[in-house]
C-alpha positions as semicolon CSV with decimal commas, in nm:
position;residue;x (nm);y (nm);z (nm)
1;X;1,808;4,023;6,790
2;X;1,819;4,067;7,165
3;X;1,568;4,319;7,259
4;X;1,705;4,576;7,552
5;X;1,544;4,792;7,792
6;X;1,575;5,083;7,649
7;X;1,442;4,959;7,324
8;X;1,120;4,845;7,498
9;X;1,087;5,172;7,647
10;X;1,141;5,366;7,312
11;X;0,873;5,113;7,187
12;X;0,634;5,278;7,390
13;X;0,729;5,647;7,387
14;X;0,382;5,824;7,194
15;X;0,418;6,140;7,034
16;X;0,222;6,465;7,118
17;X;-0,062;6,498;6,997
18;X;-0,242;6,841;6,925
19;X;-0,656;6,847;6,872
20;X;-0,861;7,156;6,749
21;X;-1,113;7,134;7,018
22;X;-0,965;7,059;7,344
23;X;-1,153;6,788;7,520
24;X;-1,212;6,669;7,942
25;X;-0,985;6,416;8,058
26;X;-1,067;6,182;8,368
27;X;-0,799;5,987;8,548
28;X;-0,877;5,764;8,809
29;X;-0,666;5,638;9,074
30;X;-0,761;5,354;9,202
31;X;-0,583;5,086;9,502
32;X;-0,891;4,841;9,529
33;X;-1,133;4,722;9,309
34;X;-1,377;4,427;9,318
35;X;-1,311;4,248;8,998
36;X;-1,561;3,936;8,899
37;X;-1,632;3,898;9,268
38;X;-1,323;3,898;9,359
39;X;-1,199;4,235;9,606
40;X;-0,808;4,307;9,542
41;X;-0,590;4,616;9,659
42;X;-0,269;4,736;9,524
43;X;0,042;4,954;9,660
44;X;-0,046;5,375;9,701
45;X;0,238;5,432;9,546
46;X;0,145;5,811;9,457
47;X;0,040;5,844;9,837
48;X;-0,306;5,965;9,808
49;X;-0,507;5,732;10,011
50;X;-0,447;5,903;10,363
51;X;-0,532;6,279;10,207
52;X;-0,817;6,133;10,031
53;X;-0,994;5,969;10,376
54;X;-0,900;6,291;10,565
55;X;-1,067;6,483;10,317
56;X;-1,385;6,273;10,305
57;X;-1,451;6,197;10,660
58;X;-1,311;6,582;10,698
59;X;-1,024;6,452;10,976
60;X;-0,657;6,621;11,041
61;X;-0,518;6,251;11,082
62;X;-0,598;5,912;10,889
63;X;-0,847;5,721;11,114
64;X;-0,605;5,442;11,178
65;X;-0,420;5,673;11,334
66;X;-0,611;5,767;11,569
């Protein structure tokens, strides 16, 4: 049976799930890492790297483009 898109993206569809006691939740974004010595960066595709260096070097443009 030839498996389709959709049907791999139903695979993966979770359902809700409800707790008691509601819990923190931590979500990192990362676009570099240094993984068993070796430093690789990915795509920003949410667009967060320029707000984030603005906001830590406290800056009204990115510093590349300045």
């Amino acid at each position: 049976m030839k498996i389709t898109a959709l049907h791999r993206i139903v695979k993966y569809i979770k359902p809700d799930i409800y707790l008691k006691k509601h819990i923190a939740i931590k979500i990192t974004y990362l676009t570099c890492e240094v993984k068993e010595g070796k430093y690789s960066t990915y795509n920003d595709i949410y667009n967060l790297d320029k707000s984030l260096e603005m906001a830590l070097y406290g800056v009204d443009q990115p510093l590349g483009m300045r």
